[in-house]
C-alpha positions as CSV (number, residue, x, y, z in Angstrom):
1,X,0.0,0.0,0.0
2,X,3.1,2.5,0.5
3,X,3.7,2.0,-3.2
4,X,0.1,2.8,-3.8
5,X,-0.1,6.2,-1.8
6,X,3.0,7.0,-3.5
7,X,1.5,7.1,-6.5
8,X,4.1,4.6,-7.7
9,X,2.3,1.7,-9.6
10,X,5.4,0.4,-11.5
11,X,6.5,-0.9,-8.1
12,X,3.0,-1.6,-6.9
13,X,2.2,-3.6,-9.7
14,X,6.0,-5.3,-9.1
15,X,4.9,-5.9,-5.8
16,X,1.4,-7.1,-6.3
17,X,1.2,-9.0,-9.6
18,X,2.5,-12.3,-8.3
19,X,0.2,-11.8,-5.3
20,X,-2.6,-11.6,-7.9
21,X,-1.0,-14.9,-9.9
22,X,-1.0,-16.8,-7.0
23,X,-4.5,-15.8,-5.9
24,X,-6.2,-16.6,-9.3
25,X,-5.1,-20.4,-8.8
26,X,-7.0,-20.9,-5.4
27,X,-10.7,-21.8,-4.8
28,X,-10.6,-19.0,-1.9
29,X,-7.3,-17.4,-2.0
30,X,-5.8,-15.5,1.6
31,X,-5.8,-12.2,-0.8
32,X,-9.1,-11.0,-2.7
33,X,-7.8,-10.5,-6.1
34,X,-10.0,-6.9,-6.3
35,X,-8.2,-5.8,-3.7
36,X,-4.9,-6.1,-5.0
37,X,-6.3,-5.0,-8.5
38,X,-7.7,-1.5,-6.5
39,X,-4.5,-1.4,-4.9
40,X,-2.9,-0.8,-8.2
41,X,-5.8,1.7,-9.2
42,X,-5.1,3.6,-6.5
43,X,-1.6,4.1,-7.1
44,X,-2.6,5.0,-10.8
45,X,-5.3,7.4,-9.3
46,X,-2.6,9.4,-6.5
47,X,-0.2,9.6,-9.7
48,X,-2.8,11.3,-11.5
49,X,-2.6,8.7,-14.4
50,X,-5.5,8.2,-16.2
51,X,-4.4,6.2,-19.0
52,X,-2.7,3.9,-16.7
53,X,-5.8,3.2,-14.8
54,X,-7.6,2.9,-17.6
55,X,-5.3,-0.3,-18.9
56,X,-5.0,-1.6,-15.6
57,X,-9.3,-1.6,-15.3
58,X,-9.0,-3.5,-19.0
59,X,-6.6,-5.8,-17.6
60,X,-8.8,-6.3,-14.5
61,X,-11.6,-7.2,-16.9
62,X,-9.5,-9.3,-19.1
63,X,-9.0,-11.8,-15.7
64,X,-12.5,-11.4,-14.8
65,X,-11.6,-9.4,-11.7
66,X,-15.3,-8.1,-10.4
67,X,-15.3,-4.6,-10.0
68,X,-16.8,-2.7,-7.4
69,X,-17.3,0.9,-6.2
70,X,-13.7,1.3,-5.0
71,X,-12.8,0.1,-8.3
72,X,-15.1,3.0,-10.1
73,X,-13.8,5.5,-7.3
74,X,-10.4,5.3,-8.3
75,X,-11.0,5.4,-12.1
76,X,-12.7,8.9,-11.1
77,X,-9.6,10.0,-9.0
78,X,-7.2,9.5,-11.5
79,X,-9.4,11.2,-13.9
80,X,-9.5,14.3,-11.8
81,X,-6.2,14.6,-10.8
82,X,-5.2,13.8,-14.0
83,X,-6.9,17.1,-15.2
84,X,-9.4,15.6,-16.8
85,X,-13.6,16.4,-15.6
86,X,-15.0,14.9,-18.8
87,X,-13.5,11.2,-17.9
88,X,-14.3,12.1,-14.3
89,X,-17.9,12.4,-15.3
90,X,-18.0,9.7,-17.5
91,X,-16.2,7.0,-15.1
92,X,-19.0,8.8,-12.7
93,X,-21.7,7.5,-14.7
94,X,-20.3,4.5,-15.3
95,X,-20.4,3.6,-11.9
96,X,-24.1,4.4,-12.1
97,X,-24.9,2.8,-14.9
98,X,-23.5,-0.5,-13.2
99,X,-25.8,-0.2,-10.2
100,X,-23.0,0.6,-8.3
101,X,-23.6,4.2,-5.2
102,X,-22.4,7.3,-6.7
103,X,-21.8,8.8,-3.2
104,X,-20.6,12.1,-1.8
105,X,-17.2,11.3,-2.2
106,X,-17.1,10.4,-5.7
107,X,-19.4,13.3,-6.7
108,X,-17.4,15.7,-4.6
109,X,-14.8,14.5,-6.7
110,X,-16.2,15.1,-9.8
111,X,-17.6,18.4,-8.7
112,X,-13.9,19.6,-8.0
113,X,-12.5,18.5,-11.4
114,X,-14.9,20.4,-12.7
115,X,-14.0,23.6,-10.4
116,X,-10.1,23.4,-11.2
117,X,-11.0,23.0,-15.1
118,X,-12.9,26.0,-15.1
């Protein structure tokens, strides 16, 4: 998690990825593999790196990882303090759309993005 408040997900991902390896081959691994998968996102999302979140949600979905809220909260982070309130919004109603609870957080989030843009 240091890696992740960092905002450094090269080592995060170093760090976590055989975790992740090693909990897809049990029936009911020690470590959820969505939580290591958000662990990553959030070290995308305090680095401000969209893009990078936005490949490691793919790759999530690619292994079948089920998302949840966290998972849509930190999509929106890195949108916002990646500069960017249109992908903050959209990953906002995303998270909607998939039945998931906007909450204040997220729309606080949102609303901010917005506010810094202008």
């Amino acid at each position: 998690n240091a890696f992740a408040e960092a905002g450094d997900a090269v080592q995060a991902r170093r760090l976590l990825e055989p975790l992740l390896e090693a909990a897809r081959g049990q029936k009911r691994p020690f470590l959820k593999p969505r939580l290591l998968c958000n662990v990553v996102l959030k070290a995308y999302a305090n680095a401000g790196d969209l893009r990078g979140a936005e490949e490691w949600h793919q790759h999530m979905r690619a292994m079948k990882v089920v998302v949840n809220s966290k998972t849509y909260g930190k999509l929106i982070e890195a949108a916002a303090k990646g500069g960017s309130a249109k992908n903050a919004e959209l990953w906002l109603s995303r998270c909607f759309s998939d039945g998931f609870d906007v909450g204040d957080v997220k729309l606080s989030t949102v609303v901010d993005a917005n506010a810094r843009a202008g």
